[in-house]
N, C-alpha and C positions, 0 to 999 in steps of 0.2 A: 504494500500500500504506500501511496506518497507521502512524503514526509509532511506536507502541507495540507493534507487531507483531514479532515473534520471528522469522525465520527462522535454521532449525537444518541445517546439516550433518555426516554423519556420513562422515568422512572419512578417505581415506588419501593421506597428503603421497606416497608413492613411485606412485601409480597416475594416469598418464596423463588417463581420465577425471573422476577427483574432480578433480585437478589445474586443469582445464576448465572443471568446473562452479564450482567457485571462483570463477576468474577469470570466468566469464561474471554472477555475481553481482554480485562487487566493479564489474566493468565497470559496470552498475545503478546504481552506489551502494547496495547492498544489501553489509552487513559481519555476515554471518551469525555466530552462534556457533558453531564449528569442535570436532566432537566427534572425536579422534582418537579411531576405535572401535578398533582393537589396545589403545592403551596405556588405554582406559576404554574397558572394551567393556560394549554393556547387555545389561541384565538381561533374564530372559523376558520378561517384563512390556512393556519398551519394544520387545522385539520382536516380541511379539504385538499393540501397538498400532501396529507398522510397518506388517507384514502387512495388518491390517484399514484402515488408510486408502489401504496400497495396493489392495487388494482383490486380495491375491496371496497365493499358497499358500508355504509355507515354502521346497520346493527352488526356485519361483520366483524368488527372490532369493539362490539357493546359486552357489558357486562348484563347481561343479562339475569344473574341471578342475583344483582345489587336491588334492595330495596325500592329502591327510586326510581326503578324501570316499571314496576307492576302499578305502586302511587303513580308515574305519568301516565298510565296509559301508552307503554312508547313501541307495545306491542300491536299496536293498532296499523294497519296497512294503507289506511288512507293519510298516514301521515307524509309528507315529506323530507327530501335528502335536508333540506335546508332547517328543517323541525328537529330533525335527529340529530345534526352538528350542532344545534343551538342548546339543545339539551346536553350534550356533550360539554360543551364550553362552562354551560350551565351548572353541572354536575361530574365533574371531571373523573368523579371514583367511577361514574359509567365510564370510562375510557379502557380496554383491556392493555395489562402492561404486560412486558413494556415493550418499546415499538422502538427500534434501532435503523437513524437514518447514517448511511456513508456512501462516497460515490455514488450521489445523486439519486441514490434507491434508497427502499427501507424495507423490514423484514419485522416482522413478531418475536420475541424471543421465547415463542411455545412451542415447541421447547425451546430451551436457550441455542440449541445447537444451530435452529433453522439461521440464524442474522450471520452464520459464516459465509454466506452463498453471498453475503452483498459487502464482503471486504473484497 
């Protein structure tokens, strides 16, 4: 990987996975930039450029089993892409972690192993 290259994690320190893929980076010698997305969660914006390099639809990366999916209603089909990133933004623990951008891609680290495919 280039010496100048960025990679980004969006991460949660309490979740097992990110946790993982962390450490399987740093194991690399790769010292990503660590985006705690609760405490800086992004914007639509960064979430619709998640989406499109994952090439994945928005409940794609929802947490589905977080409380505040069933309270919104976000299981609902008549909602829109632009409804489910705003709840996203809105509710960031919906956001599934963590999500590893480098080389203009980005990868899920579910398992941690997949985000190797996009150094």
């Amino acid at each position: 990987m280039p010496a100048n290259a960025t990679v980004v994690i969006w991460h949660n320190p309490r979740c097992s996975k990110s946790r993982g893929t962390l450490e399987l980076l740093q194991e690399r010698g790769i010292e990503p930039a660590v985006v705690d997305y609760q405490k800086n969660p992004p914007g639509a914006a960064d979430i619709e450029r998640a989406l499109q390099l994952l090439d994945m639809q928005p409940r794609d990366v929802m947490r589905k089993g977080e409380a505040v999916y069933a309270e919104l209603g976000l299981d609902d089909p008549e909602l829109t892409r632009t409804q489910l990133i705003d709840a996203m933004v809105a509710h960031p623990i919906l956001i599934e972690r963590p999500i590893v951008f480098a080389n203009g891609k980005a990868a899920t680290g579910r398992p941690p192993e997949n985000v190797l495919a996009i150094l």
